[in-house]
MARLUM-727779 format. One record per residue: x, y, z of N, C-alpha, C, O in turn. Coordinates in steps of 0.2 Angstrom, whole numbers, padded with zeros to 4 digits, always signed. Atoms other than C-alpha are relative to their C-alpha. Example, Ala and Ser with C-alpha at 12.3 -4.5 7.8 and 13.67 -1.06 7.14 Angstrom:
BEGIN
+0004-0006+0000+0062-0022+0039+0004+0006+0000+0009+0005+0003
-0004-0006-0001+0068-0005+0036-0004+0005+0003-0001+0011+0004
//
This chain:
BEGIN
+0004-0006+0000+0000+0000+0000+0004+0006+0000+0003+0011-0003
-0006-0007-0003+0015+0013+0006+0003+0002-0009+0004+0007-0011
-0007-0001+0006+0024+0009-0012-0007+0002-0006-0006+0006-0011
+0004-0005+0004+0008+0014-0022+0000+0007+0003+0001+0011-0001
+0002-0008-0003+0004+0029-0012+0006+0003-0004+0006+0006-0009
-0006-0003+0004+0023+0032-0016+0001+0002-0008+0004+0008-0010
+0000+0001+0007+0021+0029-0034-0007+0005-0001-0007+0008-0007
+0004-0006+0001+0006+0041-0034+0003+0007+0002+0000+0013+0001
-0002-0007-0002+0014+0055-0027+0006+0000-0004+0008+0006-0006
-0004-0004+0005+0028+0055-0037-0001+0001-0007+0004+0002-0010
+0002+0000+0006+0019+0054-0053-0003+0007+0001-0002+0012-0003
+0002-0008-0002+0009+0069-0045+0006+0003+0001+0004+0008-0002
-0004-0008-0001+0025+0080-0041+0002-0005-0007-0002-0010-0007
-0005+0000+0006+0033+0076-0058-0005+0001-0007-0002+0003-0012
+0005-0004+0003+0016+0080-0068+0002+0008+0003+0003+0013-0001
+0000-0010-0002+0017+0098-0057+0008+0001-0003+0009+0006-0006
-0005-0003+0002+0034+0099-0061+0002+0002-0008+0006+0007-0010
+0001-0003+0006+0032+0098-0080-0006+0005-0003-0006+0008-0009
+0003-0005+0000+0018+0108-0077+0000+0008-0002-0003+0012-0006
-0004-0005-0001+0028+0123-0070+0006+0001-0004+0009+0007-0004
-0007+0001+0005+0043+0118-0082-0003+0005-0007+0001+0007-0011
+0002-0001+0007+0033+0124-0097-0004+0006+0002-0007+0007-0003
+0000-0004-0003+0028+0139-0088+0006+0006-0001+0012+0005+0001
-0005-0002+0000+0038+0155-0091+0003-0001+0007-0001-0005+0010
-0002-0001-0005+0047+0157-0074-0004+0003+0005-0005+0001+0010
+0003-0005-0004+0039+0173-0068-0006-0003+0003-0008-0005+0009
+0008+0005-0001+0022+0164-0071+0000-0005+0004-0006-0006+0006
-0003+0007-0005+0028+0149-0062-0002+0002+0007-0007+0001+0011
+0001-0003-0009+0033+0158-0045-0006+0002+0000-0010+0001+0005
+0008-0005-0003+0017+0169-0048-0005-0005+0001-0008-0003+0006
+0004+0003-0001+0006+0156-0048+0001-0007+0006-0003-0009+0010
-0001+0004-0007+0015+0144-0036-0001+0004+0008-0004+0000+0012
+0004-0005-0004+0012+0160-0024-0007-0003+0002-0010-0007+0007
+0007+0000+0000-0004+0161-0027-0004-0008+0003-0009-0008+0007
+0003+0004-0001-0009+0144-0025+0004-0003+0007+0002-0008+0010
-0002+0000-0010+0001+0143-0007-0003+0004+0003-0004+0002+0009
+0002-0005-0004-0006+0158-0001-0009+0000+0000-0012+0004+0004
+0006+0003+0000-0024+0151-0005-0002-0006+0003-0008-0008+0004
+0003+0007-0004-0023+0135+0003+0004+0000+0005+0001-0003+0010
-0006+0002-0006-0007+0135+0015-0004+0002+0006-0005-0003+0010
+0001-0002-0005-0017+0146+0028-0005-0004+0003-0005-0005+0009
+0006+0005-0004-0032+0134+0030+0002-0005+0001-0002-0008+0005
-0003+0006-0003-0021+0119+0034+0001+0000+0008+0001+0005+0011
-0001-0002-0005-0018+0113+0050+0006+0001+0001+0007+0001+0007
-0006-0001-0002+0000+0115+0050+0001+0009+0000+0007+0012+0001
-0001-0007+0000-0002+0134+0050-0002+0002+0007-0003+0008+0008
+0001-0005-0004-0007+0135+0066+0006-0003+0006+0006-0001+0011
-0005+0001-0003+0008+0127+0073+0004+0005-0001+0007+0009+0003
-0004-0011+0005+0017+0143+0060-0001+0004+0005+0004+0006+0008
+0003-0004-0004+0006+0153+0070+0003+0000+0006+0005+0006+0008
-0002+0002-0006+0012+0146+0087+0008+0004+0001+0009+0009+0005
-0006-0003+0001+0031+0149+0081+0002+0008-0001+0007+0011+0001
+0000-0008-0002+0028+0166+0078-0001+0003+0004+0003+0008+0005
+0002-0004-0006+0021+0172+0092+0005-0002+0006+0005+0000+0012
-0006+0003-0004+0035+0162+0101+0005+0005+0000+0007+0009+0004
-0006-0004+0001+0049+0171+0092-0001+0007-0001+0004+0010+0000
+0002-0005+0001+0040+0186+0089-0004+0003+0003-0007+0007-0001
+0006-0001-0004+0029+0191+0102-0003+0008+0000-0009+0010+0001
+0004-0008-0002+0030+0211+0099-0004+0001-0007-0005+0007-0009
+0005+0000+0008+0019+0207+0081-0007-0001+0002-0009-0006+0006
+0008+0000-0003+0001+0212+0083-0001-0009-0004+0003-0012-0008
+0003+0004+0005-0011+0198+0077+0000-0001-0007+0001-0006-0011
+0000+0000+0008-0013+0205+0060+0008+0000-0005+0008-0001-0011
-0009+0001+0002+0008+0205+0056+0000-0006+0003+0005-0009+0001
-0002+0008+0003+0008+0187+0061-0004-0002-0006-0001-0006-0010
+0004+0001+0003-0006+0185+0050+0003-0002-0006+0004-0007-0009
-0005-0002+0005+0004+0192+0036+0006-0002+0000+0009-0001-0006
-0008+0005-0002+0021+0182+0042-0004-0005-0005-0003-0006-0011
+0004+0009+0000+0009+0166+0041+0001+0000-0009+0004-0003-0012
+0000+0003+0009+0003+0168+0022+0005+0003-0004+0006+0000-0009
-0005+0000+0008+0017+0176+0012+0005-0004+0003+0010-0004+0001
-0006+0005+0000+0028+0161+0022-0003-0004-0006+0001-0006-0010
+0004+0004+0004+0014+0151+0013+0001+0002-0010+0003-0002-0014
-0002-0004+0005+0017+0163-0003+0008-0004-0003+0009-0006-0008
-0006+0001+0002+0036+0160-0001+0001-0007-0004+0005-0009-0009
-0001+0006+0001+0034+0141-0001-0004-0002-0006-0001-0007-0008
+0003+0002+0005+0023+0139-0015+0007+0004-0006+0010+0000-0010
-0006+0000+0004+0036+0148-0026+0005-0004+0000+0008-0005-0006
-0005+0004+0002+0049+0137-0020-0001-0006-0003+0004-0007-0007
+0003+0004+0003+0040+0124-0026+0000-0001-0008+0002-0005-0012
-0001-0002+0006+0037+0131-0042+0003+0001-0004+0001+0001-0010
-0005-0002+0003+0052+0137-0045+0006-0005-0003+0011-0004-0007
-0006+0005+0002+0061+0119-0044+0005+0000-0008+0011+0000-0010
-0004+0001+0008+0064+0117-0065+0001+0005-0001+0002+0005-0007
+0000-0004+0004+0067+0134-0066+0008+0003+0003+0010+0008+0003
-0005-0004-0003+0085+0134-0055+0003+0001-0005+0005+0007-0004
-0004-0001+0005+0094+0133-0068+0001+0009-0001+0007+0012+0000
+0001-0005+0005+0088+0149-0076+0000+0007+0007+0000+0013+0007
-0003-0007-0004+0089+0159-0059+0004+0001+0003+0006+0007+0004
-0004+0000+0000+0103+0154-0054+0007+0005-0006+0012+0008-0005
-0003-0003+0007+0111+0160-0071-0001+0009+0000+0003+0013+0001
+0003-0007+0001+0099+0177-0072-0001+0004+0006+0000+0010+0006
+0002-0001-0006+0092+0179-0055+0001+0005+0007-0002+0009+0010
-0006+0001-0008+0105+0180-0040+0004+0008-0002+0009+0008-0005
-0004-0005-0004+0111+0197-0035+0005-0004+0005+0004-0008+0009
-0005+0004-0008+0128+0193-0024+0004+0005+0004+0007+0009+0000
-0005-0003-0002+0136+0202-0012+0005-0002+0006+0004-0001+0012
-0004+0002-0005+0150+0196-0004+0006+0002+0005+0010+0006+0003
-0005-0005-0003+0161+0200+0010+0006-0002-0001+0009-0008+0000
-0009+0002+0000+0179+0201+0008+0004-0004+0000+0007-0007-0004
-0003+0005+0000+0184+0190+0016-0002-0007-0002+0002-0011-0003
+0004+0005+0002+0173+0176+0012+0001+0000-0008+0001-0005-0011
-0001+0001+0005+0177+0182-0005+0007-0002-0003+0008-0005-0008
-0008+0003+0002+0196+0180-0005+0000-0009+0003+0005-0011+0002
-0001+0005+0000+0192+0163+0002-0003-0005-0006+0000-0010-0007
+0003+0003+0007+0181+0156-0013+0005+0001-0005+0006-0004-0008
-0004-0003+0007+0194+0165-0026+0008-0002+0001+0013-0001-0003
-0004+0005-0003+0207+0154-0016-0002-0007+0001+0002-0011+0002
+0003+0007-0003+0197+0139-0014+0004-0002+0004+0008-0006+0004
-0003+0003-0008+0201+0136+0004-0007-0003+0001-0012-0002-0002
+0006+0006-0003+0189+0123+0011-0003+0006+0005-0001+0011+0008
+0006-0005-0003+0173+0132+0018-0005-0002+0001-0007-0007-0003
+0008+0006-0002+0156+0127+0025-0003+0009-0002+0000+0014+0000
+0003-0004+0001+0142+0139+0019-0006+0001+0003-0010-0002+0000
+0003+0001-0004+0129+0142+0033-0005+0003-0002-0003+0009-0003
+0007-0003+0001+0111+0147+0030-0005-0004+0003-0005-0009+0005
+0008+0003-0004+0092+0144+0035-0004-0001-0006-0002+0000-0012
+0007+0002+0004+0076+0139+0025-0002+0008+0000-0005+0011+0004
+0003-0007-0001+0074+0158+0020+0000+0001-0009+0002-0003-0013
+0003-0001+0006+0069+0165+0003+0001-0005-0004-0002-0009+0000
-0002+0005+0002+0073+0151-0008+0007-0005+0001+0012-0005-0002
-0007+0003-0003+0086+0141+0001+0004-0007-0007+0010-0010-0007
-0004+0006+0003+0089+0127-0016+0002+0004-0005+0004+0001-0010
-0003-0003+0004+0094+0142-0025+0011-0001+0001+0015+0002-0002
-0006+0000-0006+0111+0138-0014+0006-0001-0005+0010+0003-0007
-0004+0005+0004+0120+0124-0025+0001+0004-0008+0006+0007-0009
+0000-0001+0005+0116+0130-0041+0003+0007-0001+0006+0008-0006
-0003-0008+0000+0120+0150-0037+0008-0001+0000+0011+0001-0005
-0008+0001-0001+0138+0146-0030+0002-0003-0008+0005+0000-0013
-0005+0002+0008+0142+0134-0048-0001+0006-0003+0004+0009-0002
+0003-0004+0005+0133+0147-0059+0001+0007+0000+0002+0009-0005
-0001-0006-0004+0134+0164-0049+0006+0000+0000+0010+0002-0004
-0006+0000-0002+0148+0161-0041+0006-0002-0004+0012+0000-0004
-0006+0005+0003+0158+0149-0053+0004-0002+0006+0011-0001+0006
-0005+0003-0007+0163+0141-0035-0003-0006+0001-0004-0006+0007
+0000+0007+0000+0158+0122-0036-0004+0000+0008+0000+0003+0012
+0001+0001-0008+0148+0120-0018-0004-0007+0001-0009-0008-0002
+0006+0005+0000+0140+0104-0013-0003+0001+0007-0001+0003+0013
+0006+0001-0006+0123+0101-0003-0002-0004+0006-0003-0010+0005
+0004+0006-0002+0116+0095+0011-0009+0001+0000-0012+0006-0002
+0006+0000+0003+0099+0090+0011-0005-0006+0005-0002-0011+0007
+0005+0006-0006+0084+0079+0022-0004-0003-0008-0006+0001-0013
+0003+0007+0006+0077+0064+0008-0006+0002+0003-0006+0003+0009
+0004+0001-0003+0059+0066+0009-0001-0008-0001+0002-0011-0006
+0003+0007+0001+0050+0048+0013-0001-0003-0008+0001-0008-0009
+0002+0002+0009+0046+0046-0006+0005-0002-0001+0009+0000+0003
-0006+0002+0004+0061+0037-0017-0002+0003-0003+0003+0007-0005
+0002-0004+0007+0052+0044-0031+0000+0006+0000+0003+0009-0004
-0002-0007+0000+0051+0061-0025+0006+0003+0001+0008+0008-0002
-0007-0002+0001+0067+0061-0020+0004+0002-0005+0008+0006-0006
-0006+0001+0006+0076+0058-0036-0003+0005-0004+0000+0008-0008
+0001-0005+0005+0064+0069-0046+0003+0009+0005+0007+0014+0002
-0001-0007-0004+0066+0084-0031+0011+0002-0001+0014+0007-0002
-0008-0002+0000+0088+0080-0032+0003+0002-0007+0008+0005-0009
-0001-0003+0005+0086+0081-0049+0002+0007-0002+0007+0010-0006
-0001-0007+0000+0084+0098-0048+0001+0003+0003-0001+0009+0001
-0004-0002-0004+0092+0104-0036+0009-0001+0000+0013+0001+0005
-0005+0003+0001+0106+0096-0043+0003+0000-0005+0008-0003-0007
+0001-0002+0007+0104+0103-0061+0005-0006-0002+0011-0005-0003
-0003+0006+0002+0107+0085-0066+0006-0002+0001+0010-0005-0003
-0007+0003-0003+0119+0081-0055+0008+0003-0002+0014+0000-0001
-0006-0005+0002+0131+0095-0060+0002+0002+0008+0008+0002+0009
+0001-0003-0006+0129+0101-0039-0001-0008+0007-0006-0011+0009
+0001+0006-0006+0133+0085-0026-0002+0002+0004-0001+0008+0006
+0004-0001-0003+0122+0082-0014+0001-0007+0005+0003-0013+0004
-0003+0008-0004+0123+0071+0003-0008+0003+0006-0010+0008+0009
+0008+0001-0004+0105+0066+0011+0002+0002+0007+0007+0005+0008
+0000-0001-0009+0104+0068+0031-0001-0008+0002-0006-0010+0004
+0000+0007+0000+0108+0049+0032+0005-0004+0002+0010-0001+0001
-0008+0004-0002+0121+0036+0037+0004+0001-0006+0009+0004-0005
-0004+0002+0005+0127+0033+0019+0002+0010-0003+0007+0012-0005
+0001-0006+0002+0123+0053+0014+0007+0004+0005+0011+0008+0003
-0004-0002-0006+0135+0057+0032+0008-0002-0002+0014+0000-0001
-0008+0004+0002+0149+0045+0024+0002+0005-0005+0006+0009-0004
-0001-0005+0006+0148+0055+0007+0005+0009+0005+0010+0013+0004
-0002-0007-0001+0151+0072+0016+0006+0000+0005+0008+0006+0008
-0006-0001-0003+0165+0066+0026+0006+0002-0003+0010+0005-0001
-0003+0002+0004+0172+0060+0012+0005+0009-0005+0010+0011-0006
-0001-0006+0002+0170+0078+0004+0001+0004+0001+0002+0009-0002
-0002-0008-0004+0175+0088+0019+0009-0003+0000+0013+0002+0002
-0008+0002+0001+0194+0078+0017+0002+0002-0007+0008+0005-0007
-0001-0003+0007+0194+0083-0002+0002+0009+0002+0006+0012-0002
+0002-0008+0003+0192+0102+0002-0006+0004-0001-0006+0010+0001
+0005-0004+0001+0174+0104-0004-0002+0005+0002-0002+0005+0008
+0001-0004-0003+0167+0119-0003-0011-0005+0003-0015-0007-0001
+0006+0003-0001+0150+0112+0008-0004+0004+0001-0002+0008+0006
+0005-0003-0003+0133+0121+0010-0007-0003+0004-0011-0005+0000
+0004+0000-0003+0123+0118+0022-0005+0003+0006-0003+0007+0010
+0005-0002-0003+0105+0122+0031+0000+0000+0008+0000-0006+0011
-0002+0003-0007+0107+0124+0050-0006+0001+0005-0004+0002+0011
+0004-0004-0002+0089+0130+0056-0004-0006+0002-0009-0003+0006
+0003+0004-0002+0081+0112+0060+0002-0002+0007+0008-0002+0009
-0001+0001-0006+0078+0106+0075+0003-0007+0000+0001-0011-0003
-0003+0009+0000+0090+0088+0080+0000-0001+0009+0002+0001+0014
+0001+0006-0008+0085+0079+0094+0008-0001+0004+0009+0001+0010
-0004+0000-0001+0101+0075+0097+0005+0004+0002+0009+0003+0007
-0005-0006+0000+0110+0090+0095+0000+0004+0008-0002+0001+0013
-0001-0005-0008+0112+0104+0111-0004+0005-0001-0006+0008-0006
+0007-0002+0000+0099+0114+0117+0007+0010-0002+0012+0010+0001
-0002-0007+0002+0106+0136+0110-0005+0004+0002-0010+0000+0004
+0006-0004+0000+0095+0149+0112-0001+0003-0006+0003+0006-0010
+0001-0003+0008+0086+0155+0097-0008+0003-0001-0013+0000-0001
+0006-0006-0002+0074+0170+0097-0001+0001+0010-0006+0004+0013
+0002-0001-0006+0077+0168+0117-0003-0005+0003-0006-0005+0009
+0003+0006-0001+0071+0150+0117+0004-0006-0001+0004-0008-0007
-0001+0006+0003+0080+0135+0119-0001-0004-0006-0007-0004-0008
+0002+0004+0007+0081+0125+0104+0005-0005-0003+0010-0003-0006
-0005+0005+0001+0090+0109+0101+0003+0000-0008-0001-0001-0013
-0002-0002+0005+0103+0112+0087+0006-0005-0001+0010-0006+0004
-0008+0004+0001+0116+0100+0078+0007+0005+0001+0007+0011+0000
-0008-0002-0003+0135+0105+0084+0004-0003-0007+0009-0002-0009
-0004+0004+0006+0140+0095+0068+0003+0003-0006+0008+0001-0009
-0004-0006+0005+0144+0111+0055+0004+0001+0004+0010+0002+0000
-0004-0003-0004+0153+0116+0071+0006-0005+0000+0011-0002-0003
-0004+0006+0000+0164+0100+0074+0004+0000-0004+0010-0001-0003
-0003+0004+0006+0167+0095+0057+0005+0006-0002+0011+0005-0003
-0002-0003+0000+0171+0110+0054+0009+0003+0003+0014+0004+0000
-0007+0000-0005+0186+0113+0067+0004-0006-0001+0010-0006+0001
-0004+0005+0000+0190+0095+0062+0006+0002-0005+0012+0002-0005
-0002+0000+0008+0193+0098+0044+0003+0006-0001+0002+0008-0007
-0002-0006+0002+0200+0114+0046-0005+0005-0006-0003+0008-0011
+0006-0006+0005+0184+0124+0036-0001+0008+0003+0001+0009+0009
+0004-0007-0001+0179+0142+0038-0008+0000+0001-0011-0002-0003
+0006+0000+0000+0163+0145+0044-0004+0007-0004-0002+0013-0002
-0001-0009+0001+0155+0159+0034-0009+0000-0003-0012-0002-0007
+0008+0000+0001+0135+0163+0036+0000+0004-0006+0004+0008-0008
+0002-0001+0006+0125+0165+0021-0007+0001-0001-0011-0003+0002
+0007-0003-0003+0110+0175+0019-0002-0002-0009+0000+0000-0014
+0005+0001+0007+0098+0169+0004-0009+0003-0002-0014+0000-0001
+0003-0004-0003+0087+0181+0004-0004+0002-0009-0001+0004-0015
+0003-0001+0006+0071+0184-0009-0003+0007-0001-0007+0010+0002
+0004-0008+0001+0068+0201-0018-0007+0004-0001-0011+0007+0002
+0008+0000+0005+0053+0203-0029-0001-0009-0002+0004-0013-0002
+0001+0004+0006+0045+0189-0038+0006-0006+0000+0007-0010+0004
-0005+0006+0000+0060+0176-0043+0006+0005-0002+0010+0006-0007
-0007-0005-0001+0073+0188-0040+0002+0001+0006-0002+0003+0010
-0003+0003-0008+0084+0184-0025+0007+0005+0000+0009+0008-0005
-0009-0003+0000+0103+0191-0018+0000-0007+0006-0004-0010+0008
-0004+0004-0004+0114+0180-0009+0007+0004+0004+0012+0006+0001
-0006-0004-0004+0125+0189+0004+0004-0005+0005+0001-0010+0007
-0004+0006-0003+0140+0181+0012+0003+0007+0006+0004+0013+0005
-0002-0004-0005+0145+0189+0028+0008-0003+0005+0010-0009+0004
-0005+0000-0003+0162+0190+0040-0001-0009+0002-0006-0012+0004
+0001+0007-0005+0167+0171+0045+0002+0000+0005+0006+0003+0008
+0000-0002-0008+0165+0166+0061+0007-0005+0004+0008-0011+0003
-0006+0001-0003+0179+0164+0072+0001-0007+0005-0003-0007+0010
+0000+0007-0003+0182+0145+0079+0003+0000+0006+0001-0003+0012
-0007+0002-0006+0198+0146+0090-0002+0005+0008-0003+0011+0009
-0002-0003-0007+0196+0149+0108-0006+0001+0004-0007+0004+0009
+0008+0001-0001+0176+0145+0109-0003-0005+0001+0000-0010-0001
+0004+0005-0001+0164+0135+0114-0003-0002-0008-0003+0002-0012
+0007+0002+0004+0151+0124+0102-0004+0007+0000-0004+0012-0004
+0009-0005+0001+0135+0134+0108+0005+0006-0002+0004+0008-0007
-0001-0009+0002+0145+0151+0106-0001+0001-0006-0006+0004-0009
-0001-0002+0008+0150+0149+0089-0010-0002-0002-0013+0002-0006
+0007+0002+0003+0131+0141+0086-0003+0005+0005-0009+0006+0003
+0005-0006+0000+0124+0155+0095+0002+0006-0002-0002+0011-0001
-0002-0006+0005+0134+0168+0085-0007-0001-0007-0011+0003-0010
+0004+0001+0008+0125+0159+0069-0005+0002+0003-0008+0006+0000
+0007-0002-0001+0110+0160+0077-0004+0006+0001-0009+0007-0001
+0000-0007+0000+0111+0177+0081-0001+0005-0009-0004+0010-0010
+0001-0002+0009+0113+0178+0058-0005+0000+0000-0009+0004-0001
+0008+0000+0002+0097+0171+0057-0007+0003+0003-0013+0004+0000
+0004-0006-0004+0088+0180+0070-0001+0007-0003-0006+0010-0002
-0001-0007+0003+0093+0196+0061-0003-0002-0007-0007+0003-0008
+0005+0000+0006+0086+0190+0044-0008-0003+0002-0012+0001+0001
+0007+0000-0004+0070+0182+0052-0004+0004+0001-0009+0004-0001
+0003-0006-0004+0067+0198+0061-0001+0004-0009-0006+0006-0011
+0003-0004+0004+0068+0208+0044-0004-0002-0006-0006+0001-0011
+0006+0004+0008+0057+0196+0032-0002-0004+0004+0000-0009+0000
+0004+0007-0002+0048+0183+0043-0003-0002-0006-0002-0008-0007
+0004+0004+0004+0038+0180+0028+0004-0005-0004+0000-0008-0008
-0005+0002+0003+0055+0171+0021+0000-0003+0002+0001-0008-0001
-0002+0009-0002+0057+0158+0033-0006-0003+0002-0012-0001+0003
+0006+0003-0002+0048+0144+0036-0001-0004+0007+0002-0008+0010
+0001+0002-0006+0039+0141+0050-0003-0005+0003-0005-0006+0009
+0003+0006+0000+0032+0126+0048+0006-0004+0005+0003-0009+0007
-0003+0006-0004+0046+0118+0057-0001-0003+0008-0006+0001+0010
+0000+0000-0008+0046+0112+0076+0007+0003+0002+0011-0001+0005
-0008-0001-0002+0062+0121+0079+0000+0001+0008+0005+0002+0010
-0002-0001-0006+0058+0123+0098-0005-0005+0004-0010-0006+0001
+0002+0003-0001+0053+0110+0110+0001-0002+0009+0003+0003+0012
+0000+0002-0007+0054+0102+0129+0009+0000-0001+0012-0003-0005
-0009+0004-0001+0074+0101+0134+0003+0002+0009+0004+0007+0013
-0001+0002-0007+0080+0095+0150+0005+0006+0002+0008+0009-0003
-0007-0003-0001+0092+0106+0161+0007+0000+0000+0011+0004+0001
-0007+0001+0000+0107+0097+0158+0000+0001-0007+0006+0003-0008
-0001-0005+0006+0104+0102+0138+0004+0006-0002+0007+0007-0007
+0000-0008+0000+0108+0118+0142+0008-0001+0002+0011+0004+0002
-0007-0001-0003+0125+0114+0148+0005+0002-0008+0004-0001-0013
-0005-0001+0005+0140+0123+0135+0003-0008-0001+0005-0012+0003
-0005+0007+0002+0149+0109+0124+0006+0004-0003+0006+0008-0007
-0007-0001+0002+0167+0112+0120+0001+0000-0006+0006+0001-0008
//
């Protein structure tokens, strides 16, 4: 029963996606919009959204969550929509502005981890760096449940396997070790909640966060250098690279609540760009809380 369902839903995304492929672009995001910001709000996952906002956000009337809620809905439907068309925004798209030093490290190819959140179109990521940047970056990334949507969704996020990519998984985890001993330049998303990981403060609220960008980092001698992906108009984005952040002489949570401090600041000035669909805060014991080395 699981592997029909399976097999219905990837046949449905991959109908939507030649849908929106034969679509100009603009038309595409516009209507991927549109048809998020018409249905996301009635769902029941919007009022856990709902919840999240007024967690991290408490000094927003009702009506400015309101407006958070549906253009996050707005945003996520363009993501969606915009899959077949990375190509072509990566290429045309992407305003960049980088900072110095992050830029002499690219224009070096020094090993570097690129840190960001689910914010304006975060799968603009992979594709911007090759094609923007002419910087090679590879991905991480969470598999959904589907095998079929997987490979249709990596397809393109991966402009046919031009942009390596390593699942959130054992064999995906072997990959990106593998990658962080090469050098790779690696990007990855730091804004889900891991059970595992150590409880940071984020909006003022405990929130259990992987130390593993941190780690590997320090292991593999990387630079950590946050990365703001951030949506203008329409399917017009910038990608700002900011000051990297200093490893030696710090804790784990420091350095992870320096980052977190990056995303708090983009948050605070477009809520409508991140998504808030996730559970990123939740019950954590006192000893959580304790700093890790």
């Amino acid at each position: 029963m699981k592997k029909l369902r399976y097999v219905f839903e990837g046949l449905s995304l991959s109908l939507l996606m030649i849908i929106f492929k034969l679509m100009p672009l603009d038309t595409a995001s516009a209507v991927g919009g549109f048809i998020g910001r018409s249905i996301g709000p009635r769902l029941a996952a919007s009022r856990k959204a709902l919840r999240n906002i007024e967690l991290a956000l408490p000094e927003l009337s009702p009506e400015q969550r309101q407006a958070a809620l549906t253009g996050m809905w707005d945003n996520l439907g363009r993501v969606m929509a915009e899959f077949p068309h990375l190509e072509t925004i990566a290429s045309t798209r992407v305003m960049t502005d980088n900072h110095p030093a992050a830029a002499k490290l690219m224009r070096e190819n020094k090993p570097c981890m690129m840190i960001a959140g689910h914010c304006g179109n975060w799968e603009i990521a992979g594709p911007s760096f090759l094609l923007a940047f002419k910087f090679p970056m590879d991905i991480t990334y969470r598999a959904p449940n589907n095998p079929w949507s997987e490979k249709l969704l990596m397809k393109a996020r991966s402009l046919g396997g031009r942009v390596q990519g390593y699942s959130k998984s054992r064999s995906g985890g072997m990959g990106l070790v593998r990658a962080m001993k090469e050098g790779r330049c690696i990007g990855m998303l730091i804004d889900q909640k891991y059970n595992e990981g150590i409880a940071v403060p984020f909006f003022g609220h405990p929130a259990m966060t992987t130390p593993a960008f941190v780690e590997m980092s320090r292991k593999y001698g990387y630079t950590l250098i946050p990365t703001r992906l951030e949506r203008l108009s329409g399917a017009h984005f910038k990608i700002t690279t900011y000051e990297p952040l200093v490893l030696g002489g710090r804790t784990t949570k420091d350095v992870i609540g320096q980052a977190h401090g990056y995303l708090e600041d983009w948050i605070r000035d477009k809520p409508a760009q991140w998504l808030w669909l996730h559970r990123r805060w939740g019950k954590v014991e006192p000893e959580e809380m304790k700093d890790t080395a």
